[in-house]
C-alpha positions in Angstrom: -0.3 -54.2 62.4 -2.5 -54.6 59.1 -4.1 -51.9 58.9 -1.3 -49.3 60.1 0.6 -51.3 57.4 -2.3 -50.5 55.0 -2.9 -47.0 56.0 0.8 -45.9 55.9 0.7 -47.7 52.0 -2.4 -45.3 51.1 -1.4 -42.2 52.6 2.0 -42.7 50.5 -0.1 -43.7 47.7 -2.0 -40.3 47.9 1.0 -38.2 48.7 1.7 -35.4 45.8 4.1 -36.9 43.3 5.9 -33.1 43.2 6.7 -34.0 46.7 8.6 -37.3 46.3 10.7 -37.2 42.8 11.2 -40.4 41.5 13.9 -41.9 39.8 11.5 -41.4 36.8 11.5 -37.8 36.8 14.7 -37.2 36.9 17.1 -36.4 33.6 18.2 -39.9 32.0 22.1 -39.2 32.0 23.8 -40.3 28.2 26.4 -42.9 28.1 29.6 -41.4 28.2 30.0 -41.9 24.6 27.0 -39.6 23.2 28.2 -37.0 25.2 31.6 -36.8 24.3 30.6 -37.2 20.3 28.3 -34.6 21.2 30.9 -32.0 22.4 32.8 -33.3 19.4 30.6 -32.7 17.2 29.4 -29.3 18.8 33.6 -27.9 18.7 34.1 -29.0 15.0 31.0 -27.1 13.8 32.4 -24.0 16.3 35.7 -24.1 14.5 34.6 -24.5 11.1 31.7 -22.0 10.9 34.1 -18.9 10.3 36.2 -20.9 7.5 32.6 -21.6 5.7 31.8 -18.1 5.9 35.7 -17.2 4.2 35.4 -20.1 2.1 32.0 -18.1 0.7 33.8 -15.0 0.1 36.7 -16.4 -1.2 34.4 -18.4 -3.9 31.7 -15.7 -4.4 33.8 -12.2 -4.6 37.4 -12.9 -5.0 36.9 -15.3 -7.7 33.8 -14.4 -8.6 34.4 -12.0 -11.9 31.0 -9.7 -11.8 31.4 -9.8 -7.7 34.9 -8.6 -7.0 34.3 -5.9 -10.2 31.3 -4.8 -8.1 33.0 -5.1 -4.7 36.7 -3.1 -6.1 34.4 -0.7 -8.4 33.6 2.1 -5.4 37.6 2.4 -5.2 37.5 4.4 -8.4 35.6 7.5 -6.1 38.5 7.1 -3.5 40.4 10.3 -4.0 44.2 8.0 -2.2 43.3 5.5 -5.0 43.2 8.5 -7.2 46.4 10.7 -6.3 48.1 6.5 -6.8 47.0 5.9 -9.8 47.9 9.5 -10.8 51.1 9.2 -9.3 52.1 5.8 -11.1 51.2 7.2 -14.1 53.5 10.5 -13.6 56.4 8.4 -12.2 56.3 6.5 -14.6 56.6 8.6 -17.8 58.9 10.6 -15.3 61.6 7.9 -14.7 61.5 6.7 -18.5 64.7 6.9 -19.9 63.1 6.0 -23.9 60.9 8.7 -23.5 63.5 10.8 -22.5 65.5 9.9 -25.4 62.8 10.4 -27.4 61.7 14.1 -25.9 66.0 14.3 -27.2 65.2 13.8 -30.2 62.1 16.0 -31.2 64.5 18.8 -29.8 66.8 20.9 -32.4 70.5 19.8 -31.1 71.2 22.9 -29.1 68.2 22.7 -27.0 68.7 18.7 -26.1 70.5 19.4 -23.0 67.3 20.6 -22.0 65.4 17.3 -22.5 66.1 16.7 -18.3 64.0 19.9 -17.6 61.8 19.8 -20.1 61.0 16.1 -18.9 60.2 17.3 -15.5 57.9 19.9 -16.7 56.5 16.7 -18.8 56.3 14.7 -15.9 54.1 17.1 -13.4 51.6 17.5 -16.6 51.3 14.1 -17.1 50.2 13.4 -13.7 47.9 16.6 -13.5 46.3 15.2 -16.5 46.1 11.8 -15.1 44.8 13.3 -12.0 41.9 15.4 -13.6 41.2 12.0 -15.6 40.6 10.0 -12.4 38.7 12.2 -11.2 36.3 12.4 -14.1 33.2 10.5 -14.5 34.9 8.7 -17.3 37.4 7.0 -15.0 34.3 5.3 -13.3 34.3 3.1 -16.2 37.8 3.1 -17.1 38.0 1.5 -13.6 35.3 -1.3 -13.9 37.1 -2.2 -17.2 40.4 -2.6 -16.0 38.9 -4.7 -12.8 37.3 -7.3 -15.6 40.2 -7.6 -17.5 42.7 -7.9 -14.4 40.4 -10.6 -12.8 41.4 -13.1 -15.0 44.9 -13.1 -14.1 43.8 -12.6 -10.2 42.1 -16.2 -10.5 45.4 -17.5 -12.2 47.2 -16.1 -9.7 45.6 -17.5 -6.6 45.2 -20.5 -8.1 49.1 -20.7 -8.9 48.9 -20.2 -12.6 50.6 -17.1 -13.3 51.5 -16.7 -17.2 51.8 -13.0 -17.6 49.0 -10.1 -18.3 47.3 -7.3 -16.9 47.8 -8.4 -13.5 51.3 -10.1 -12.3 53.6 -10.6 -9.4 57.1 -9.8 -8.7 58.5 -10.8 -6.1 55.4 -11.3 -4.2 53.1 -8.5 -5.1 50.6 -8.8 -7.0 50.3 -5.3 -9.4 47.8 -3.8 -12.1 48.5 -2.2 -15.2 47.9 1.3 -15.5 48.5 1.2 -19.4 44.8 2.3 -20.5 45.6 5.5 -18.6 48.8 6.4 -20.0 47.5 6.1 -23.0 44.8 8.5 -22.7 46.9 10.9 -20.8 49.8 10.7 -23.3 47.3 11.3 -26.2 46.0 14.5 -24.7 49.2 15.6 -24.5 50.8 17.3 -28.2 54.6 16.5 -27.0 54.0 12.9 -25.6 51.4 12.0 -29.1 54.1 10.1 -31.3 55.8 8.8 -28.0 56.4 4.5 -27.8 55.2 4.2 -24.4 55.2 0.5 -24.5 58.5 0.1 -22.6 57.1 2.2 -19.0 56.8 0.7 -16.1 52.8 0.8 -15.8 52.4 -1.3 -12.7 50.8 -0.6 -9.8 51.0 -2.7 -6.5 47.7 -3.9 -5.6 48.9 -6.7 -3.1 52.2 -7.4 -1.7 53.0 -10.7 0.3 56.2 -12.8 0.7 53.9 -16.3 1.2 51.8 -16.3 -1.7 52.4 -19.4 -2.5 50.4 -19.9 0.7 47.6 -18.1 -0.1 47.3 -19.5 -3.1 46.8 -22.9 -1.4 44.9 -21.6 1.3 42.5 -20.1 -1.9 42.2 -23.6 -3.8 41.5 -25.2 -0.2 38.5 -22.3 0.5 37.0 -22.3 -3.2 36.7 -26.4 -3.1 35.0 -26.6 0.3 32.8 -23.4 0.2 29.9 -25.5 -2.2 29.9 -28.4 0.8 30.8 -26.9 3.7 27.9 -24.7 5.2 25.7 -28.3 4.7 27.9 -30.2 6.3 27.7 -28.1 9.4 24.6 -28.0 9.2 24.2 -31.6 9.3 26.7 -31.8 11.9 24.7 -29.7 14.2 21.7 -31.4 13.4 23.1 -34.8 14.7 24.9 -33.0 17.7 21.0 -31.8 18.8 19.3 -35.4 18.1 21.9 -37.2 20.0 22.0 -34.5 22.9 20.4 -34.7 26.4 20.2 -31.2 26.9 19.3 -29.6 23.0 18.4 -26.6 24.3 22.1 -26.2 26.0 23.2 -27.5 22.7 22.3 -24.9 20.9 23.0 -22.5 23.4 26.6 -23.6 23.3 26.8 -23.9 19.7 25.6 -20.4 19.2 27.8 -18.6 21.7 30.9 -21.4 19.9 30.4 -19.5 16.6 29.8 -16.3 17.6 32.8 -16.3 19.6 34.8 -17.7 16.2 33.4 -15.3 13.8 34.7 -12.4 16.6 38.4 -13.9 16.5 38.3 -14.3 12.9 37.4 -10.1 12.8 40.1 -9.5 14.9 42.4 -11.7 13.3 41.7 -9.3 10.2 42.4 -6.0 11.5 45.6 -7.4 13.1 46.7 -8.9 9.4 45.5 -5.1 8.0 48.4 -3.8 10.7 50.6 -6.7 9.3 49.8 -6.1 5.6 50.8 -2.6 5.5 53.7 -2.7 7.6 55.0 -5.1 4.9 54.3 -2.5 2.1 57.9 -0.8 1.0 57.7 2.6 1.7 57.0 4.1 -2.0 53.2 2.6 -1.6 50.8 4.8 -0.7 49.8 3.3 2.7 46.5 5.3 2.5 45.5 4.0 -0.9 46.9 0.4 -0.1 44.4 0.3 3.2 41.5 1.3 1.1 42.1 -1.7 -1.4 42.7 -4.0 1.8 39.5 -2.4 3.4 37.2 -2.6 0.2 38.6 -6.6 -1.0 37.2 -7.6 2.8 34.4 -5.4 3.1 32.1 -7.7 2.0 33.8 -11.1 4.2 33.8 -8.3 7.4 29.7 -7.9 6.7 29.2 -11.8 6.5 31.3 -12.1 9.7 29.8 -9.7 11.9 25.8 -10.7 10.4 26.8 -14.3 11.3 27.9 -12.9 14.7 24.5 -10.9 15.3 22.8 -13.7 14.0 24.7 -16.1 16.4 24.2 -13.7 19.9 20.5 -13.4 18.5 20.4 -18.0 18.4 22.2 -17.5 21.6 19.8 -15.4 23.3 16.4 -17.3 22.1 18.1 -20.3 23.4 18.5 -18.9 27.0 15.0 -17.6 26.9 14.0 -20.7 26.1 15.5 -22.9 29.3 14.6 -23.2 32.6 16.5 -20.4 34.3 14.6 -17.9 36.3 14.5 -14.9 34.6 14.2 -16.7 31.6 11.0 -17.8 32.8 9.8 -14.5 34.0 10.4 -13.2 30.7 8.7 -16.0 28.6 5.6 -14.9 31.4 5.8 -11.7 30.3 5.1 -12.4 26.7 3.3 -15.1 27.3 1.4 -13.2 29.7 -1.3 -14.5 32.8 -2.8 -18.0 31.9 -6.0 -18.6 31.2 -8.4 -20.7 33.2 -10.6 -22.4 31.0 -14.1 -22.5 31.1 -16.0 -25.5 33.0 -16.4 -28.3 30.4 -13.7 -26.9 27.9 -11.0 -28.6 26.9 -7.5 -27.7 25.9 -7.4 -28.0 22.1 -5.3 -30.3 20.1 -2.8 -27.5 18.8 -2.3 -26.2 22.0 -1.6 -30.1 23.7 0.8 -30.6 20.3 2.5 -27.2 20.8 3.3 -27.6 24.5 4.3 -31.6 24.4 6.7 -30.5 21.5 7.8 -27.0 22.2 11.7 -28.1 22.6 11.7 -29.6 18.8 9.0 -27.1 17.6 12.2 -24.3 19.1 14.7 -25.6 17.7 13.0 -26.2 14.5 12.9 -22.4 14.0 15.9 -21.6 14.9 17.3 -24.2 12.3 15.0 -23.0 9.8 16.2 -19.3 10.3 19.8 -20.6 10.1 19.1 -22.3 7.2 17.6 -19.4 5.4 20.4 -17.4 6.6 23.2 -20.3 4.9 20.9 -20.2 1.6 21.1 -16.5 0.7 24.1 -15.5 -1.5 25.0 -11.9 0.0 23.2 -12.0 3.3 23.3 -8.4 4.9 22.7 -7.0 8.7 19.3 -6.4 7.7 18.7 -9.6 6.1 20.2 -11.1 9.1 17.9 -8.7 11.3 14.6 -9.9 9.4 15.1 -13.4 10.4 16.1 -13.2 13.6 12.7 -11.1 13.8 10.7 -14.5 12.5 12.7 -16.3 15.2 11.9 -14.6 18.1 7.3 -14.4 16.3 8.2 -18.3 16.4 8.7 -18.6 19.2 7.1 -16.1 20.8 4.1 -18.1 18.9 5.3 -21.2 20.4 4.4 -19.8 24.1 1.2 -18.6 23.2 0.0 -21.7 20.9 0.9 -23.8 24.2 -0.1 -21.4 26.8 -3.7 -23.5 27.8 -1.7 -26.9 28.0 0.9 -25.6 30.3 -1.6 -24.1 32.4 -3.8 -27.5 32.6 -0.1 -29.2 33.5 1.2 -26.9 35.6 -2.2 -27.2 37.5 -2.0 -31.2 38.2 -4.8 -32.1 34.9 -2.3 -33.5 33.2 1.2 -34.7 32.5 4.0 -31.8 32.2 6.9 -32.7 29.7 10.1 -31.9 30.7 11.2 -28.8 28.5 
């Protein structure tokens, strides 16, 4: 009975440990309360990572003076922007009952009855003069000026200090002067020379919206978090991975959380476009008022969909990285056939290093791409391309830094992490 006893004890002493998991092998499970601070954590960075990205723009082009002159500037080629300011400029000198008075007067007193016609005749040649000067080099810079001087009063605005100026709203819409124009069209032109043509109505609609007193404390809310924000997300997500089980899956989520956010947020911006100009009364130029709404969020619509790429791309190395397998069959594929080593050599210590901390070594990488990402002030698709190139050479160098290790594991000569 001994020594059946004591042969059954060595042959289950000898049997492969692949064979018979052990309680020790398998995944440690997180108290109940790690995992749901986890999750927590994980739908708070989700939900915050698009209002970081509009807190940036918000902070670095609409109240940013040199930024939103650049970003507004290319409107000045826009031939709807054009044929608006052209038209504003004609209406208004048009519908002016001083300078019709005026006209009156330079007449001899027979011909004043004909101040009406000759007004309309003044009218069409002030706006094909206005016309021909927008569409002149010189309005290029005409443009950019007015942009400087209106951004002022855009800031006060937003920020719910409105005193008067260049820019100003009525009844929720927020309008630019055209003054600067006038002027140069009315000097050009020998009847409208010794006009007053302070008393016109010069503004044109940039903006219109009924709630802008809630914009205004949406903007104050955006501008004071966009400093803090992206770090704070970033340290969220930081102690989301160090408290996870799975970190791998934790980034995966993550990823696929704010890629999916910054594609709501994009279509939550064409559906407020449809909103916006429906709004518009029916004397705005819908086509000039979409290129304004187009060009003021080109720059927030570039941030969104690089942070989406970027996102898909995290996603993506994160998957590759697990256990699935077809993501194993691919990291083979890079990684290529393993190499036996040579009697009497040893694996080296990089390679041990690299394979016992490939999961932290991964997501090391991917956080240091992110963070790269969060530290450039205009990041663009290509930008965003670049680094998600260095991602996938780190990790790709990741595999093939490790490659003897896992071989000598996978073989039985040594201990194989769990990944």
């Amino acid at each position: 009975m001994t020594d059946d006893s004591t042969s059954s004890d060595a042959a289950t002493a000898d049997a492969p440990i692949s064979d018979a998991p052990t309680d020790a092998a398998a995944p440690r499970k997180l108290p109940l309360w790690r995992r749901i601070l986890v999750g927590f954590l994980v739908m708070v960075v989700c939900v915050l990572a698009p209002i970081s990205v509009l807190g940036v723009w918000v902070r670095n082009t609409v109240l940013h003076t040199d930024q939103f002159v650049d970003t507004m500037a290319p409107l000045s080629d826009n031939p709807d922007i054009q044929q608006a300011v052209a038209n504003r400029v004609g209406t208004a000198v048009g519908e002016s009952d001083d300078i019709e008075a005026q006209v009156r007067d330079l007449l001899p007193t027979r011909a004043e009855r004909l101040a009406p016609v000759i007004m309309g005749g003044v009218e069409q040649a002030v706006r094909a003069a206005a016309l021909r000067l927008v569409q002149s080099d010189q309005f290029d810079t005409l443009w950019r000026e007015m942009l400087r001087r209106a951004h002022g009063r855009v800031v006060g605005l937003l920020e719910g200090d409105d005193k008067g100026g260049a820019v100003s709203t009525k009844n929720g819409e927020i309008t630019i002067s055209t003054k600067p124009i006038i002027e140069r069209v009315t000097s050009r032109i020998s009847l409208l020379q010794n006009v007053d043509t302070s008393s016109l109505n010069t503004e044109l609609v940039l903006f219109k919206s009924e709630d802008l007193e809630k914009v205004q404390g949406a903007t104050d809310l955006l501008d004071t978090v966009a400093n803090i924000l992206p770090f704070v997300l970033l340290a969220l997500l930081a102690i989301a991975i160090a408290l996870s089980g799975n970190r791998r899956r934790t980034v995966l989520r993550t990823a696929l959380g704010i890629a999916f956010g910054m594609a709501v947020l994009l279509v939550l911006l064409n559906i407020g476009r449809n909103l916006y100009l429906n709004s518009l009364p029916k004397s705005v130029n819908q086509d000039a008022a979409t290129a304004v709404y187009e060009q003021l969020l080109s720059f927030l619509r570039l941030s969104l969909r690089t942070a989406l790429v970027v996102a898909l791309i995290v996603a993506i190395a994160a998957w590759v990285a697990g256990p699935g397998k077809l993501a194993t069959r691919i990291r083979s594929s890079v990684r290529g056939r393993d190499r036996e080593l040579a009697p009497g050599e040893t694996v080296s210590p990089a390679s041990t290093f690299t394979y016992e901390h490939r999961t932290a070594l991964r997501a090391a990488v991917i956080g240091i791409g992110l963070l790269i990402l969060v530290l450039l002030q205009a990041p663009t698709p290509l930008a965003a391309l670049l680094i998600a190139v260095l991602i996938v050479v780190g990790l790709v160098a990741i595999e093939l830094v490790g490659r003897d290790a896992r071989s000598v594991a996978e073989s039985g000569g040594g201990p194989a992490p769990a990944s």
